[in-house]
N, C-alpha and C positions, 0 to 999 in steps of 0.2 A: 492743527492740520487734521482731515478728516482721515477717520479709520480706513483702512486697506487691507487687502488679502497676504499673502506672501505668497511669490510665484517662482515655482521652481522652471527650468530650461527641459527638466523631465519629466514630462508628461506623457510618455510612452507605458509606464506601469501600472494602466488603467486595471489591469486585470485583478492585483491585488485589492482591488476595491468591489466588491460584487452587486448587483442588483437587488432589495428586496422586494418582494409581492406584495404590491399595494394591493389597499381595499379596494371591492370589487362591490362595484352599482350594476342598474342594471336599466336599459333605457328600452323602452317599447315604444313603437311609431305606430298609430291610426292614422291611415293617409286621406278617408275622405272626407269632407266640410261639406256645408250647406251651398258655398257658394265660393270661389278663387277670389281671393280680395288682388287690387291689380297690385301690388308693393309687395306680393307674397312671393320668396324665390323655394321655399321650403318644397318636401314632397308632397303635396297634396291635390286630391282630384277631388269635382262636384261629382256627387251622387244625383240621379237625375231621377224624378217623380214624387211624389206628394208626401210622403213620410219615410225616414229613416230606416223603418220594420220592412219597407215593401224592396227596400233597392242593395242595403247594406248586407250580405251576406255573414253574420255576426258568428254564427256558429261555425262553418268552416273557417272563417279568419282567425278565431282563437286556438281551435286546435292546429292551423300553419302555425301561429304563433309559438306555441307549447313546440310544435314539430322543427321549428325553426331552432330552439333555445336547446332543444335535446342534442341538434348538432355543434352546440356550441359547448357542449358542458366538458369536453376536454380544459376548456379554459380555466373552467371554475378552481382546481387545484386546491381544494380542500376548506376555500375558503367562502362565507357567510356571506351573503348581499346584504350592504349597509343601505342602500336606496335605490327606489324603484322612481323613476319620471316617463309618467303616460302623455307624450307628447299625437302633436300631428301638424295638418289635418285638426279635426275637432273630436276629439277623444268621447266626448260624452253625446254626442249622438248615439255610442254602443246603450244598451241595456245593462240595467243591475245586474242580471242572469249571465249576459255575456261577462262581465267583468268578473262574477261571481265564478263561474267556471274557469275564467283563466288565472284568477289567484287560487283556486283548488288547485288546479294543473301546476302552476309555478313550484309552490311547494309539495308537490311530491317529487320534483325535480332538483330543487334547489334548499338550501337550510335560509331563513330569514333571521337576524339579530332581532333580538327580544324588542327593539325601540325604535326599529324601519320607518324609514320617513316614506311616503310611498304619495309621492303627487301625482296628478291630473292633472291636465291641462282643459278647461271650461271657455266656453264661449256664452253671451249675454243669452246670444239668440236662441239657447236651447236650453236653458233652464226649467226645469218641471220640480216643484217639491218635493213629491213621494221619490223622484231619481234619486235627488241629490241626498234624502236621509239613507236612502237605498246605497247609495255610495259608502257613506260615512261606516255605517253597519258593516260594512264587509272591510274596514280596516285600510281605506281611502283616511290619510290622514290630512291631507294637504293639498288645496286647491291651488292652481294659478290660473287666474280668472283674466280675459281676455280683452281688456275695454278698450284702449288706447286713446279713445277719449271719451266724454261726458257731453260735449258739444254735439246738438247734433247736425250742424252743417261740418264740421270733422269729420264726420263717421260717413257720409254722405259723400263728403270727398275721397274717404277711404274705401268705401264699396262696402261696410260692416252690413251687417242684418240688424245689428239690435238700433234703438235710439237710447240716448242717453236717460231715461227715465227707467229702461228694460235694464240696464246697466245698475243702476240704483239698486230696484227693485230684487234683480239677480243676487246682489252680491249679501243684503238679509235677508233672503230665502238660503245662502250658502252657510249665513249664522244663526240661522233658525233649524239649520240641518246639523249642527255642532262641529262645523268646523270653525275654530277659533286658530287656527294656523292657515292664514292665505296671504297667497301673492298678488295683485294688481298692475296688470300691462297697463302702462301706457306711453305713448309717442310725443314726440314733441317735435318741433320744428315743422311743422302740417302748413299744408297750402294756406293761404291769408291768415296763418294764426299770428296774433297778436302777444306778445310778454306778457300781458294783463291776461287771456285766455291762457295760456298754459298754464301759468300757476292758479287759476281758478280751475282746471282739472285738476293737479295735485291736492290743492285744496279739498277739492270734492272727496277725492279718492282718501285723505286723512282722516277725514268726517266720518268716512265708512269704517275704518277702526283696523285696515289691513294691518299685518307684522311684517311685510314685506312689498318692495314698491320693486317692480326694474322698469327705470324711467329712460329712457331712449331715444333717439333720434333719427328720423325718419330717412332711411338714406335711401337711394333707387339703384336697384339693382338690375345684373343682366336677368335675362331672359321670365320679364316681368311685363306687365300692361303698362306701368308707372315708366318703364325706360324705353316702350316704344311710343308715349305720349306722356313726356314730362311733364308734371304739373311745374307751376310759378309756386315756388318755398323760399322763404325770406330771405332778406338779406345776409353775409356772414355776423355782420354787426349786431342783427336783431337775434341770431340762432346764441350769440357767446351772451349776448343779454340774460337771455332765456336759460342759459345753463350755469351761469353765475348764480341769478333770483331763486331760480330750483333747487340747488343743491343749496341757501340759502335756508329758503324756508323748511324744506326737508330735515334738515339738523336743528333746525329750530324747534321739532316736532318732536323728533329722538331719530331720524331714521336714520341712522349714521352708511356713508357709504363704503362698502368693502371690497367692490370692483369695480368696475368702469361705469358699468350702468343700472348696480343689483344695493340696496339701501334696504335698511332692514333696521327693526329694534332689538333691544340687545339681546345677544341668546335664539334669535333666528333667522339666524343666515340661514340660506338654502343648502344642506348639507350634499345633497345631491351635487349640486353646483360647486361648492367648495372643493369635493372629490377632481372635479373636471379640471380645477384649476390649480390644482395641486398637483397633476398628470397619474391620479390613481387612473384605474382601469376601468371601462367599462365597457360592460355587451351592449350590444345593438340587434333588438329582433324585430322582425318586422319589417313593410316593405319602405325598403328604401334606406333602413338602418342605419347609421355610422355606431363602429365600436371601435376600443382603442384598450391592445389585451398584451400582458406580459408575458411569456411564455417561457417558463424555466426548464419546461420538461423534454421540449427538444430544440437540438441545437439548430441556428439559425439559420435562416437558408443558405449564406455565403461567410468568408471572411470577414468582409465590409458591414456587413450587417447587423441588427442589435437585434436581442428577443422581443425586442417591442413591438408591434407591430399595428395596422389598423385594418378594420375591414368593414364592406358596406354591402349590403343586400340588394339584392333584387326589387327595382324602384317601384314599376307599375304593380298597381292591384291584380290582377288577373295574371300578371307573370307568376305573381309571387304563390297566389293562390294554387297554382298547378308546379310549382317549384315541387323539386323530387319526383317527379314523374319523368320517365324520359317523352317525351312530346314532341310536336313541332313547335308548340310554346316556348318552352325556356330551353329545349334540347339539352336537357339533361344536367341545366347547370348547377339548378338547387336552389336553394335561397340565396348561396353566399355569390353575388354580385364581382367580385373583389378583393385582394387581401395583400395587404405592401406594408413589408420590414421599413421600419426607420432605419434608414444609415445611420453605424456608430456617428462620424463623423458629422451627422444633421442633429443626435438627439440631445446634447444639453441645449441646442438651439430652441427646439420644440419644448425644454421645459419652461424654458425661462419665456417663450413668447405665452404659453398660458399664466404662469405664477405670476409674472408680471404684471396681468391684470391685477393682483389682489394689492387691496392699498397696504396689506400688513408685508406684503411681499409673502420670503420664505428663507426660510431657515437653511442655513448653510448645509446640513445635516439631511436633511429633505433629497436635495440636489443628489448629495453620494447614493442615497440609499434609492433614488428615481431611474438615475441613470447608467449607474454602475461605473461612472469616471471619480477621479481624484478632485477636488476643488481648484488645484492648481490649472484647469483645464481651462477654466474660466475667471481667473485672476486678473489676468491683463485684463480684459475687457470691464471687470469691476469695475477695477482700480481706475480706468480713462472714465467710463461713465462719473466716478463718485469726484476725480479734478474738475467733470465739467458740469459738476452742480446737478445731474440727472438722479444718480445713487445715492444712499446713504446706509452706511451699516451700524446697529444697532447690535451689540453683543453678537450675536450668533443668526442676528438677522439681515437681510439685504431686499431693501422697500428703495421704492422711488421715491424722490423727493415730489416739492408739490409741481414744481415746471418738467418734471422725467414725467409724469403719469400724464403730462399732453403731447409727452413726445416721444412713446415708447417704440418705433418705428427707428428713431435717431441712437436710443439704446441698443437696440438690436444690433444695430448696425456693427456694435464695437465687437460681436462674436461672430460675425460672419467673416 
């Protein structure tokens, strides 16, 4: 008979069980790109004119940035940032100088652990050598590099700037800058792609010698170019093909996989990402942010309510740019966009739908010390998943089995 929780009828003495302060990352958003790919639902704007230097206002956006992070440091509570992830938008359109100044800035604000994973997010299409050692030098330890494919009628399909040879080429000019820790985007399920073409992009992408692959499936989203003119994307038959062969040859390679769509060799996961899915905390600065922050030191805004909370910035560039000013701009709102308590009664739901991603799952112990409830809170719900073949508990561990992790939706279901 499989393992099971034991569940008590009293679950009302949440209180006896308290929250601890997770580790705290820290996420930075660069909203603007070369050009809006149409699939893209992210924050991100074209900058319009002939080079990055003449359109991207780099210097005020880092000190918002810094100005942003300073209103967040109530958050911080004593504790180190374990990981830094420079998303967007296309990150490295900024200059060495701009990044240079904002990691000064960062630390005199914040303390970094001695062994900071600190990624960037890269696109083909802007690759410059002297940038990219330029990066490395200032303590950039970790690229994730943007390809989604190698084909280049894919890329073509997808609105990319680089072709798949600039892809190549990008990715050892990234090993020739000493980054020997990178990630590799790419997509699968693309307009006329064939089984045989997908895994000849993985293939490629193996070749290149990444430690980390997040392989994905191209799905369309609202308020995209892609969902108000759908491309033709394979059949379902040909997509479950394509992600059987994938994760096939990928573990053939070592890339074993740890979440849904993030494969890695051993010893580099994305630790960044791990945090996320673990439901530690993290800032968000920058326009358009999402962060997700514990808050011990005052009490919550309601009964109902948990210290946990999320909050998201001021989306546009130019809002965000005059944020803290009282204006006609942003009228005085600031950076912060937004800011909403988990309800007690929503947040083991919200651990468990990110933890659940991870194929190792999590630790029963995790749960107490994330959410501040007893385990019996979420017993019943195990226990039905683990009869219907979706769970399974491993000592002190609770992972999906291998048909729960294609139906984590139907899991959910049993704590709602």
């Amino acid at each position: 008979m499989a393992a099971s929780l034991s569940s008590s009828t009293d679950s009302t003495n949440s209180s006896a069980s308290k929250i601890t302060l997770p580790p705290l990352s820290l996420y930075i958003h660069v909203p603007w790109c070369v050009r809006k790919c149409p699939y893209c639902d992210f924050n991100s704007h074209e900058f319009k004119g002939k080079s990055a230097d003449e359109h991207i206002p780099e210097t005020e956006y880092v000190q918002a940035l810094l100005d942003d992070l300073e209103a967040d440091l109530s958050y911080v509570q004593g504790r180190k940032i374990q990981t830094i992830f420079i998303g967007g938008g296309t990150p490295s359109l900024l200059s060495v100088a701009a990044f240079e100044n904002l990691l000064t800035g960062l630390q005199k604000k914040v303390t970094f652990v001695n062994d900071i994973e600190i990624t960037m997010e890269a696109n083909p299409g802007t690759f410059e050598a002297e940038k990219f050692s330029g990066y490395r030098k200032l303590g950039i330890n970790r690229l994730s590099i943007g390809v989604q494919s190698f084909a280049d009628k894919q890329l073509k399909h997808l609105g990319r700037i680089h072709d798949g040879q600039q892809a190549i080429a990008a990715i050892k000019m990234a090993k020739e800058a000493g980054f020997d820790n990178f990630n590799i985007d790419l997509m699968h399920g693309l307009p006329d792609q064939s089984e045989a073409q997908a895994l000849a992009d993985i293939q490629q992408a193996i070749d290149l010698g990444p430690t980390h692959l997040s392989w994905y499936q191209l799905t369309i989203e609202p308020n995209t170019e892609f969902f108000k003119r759908p491309p033709v994307l394979p059949e379902d038959e040909t997509l479950w093909d394509i992600q059987e062969a994938g994760q096939a040859l990928l573990a053939k390679h070592g890339f074993m996989q740890y979440e849904v769509s993030a494969y890695a060799q051993a010893g580099k996961q994305a630790t960044h990402n791990l945090n996320y899915w673990q439901f530690g905390d993290y800032l968000g600065i920058g326009a358009g942010a999402h962060g997700k922050v514990t808050d011990l030191m005052n009490a919550p805004e309601s009964l109902t309510a948990s210290p946990v909370f999320r909050t998201w910035k001021t989306r546009a560039p130019k809002d965000f740019l005059n944020a803290g000013k009282a204006n006609a701009t942003n009228k005085g709102k600031g950076f912060l966009a937004g800011k909403e308590s988990i309800q007690n009664e929503d947040l083991g739901l919200e651990f468990l739908m990110n933890a659940l991603r991870l194929q190792d799952g999590f630790d029963l112990n995790l749960f107490e010390q994330r959410t501040g409830f007893p385990l019996d809170t979420i017993a019943d719900g195990i226990n039905a998943a683990i009869e219907k073949g979706l769970l399974i508990k491993q000592g002190s561990q609770i992972k999906t089995t291998p048909q729960g992790s294609l139906f984590l939706n139907e899991i959910l279901a049993f704590f709602m």
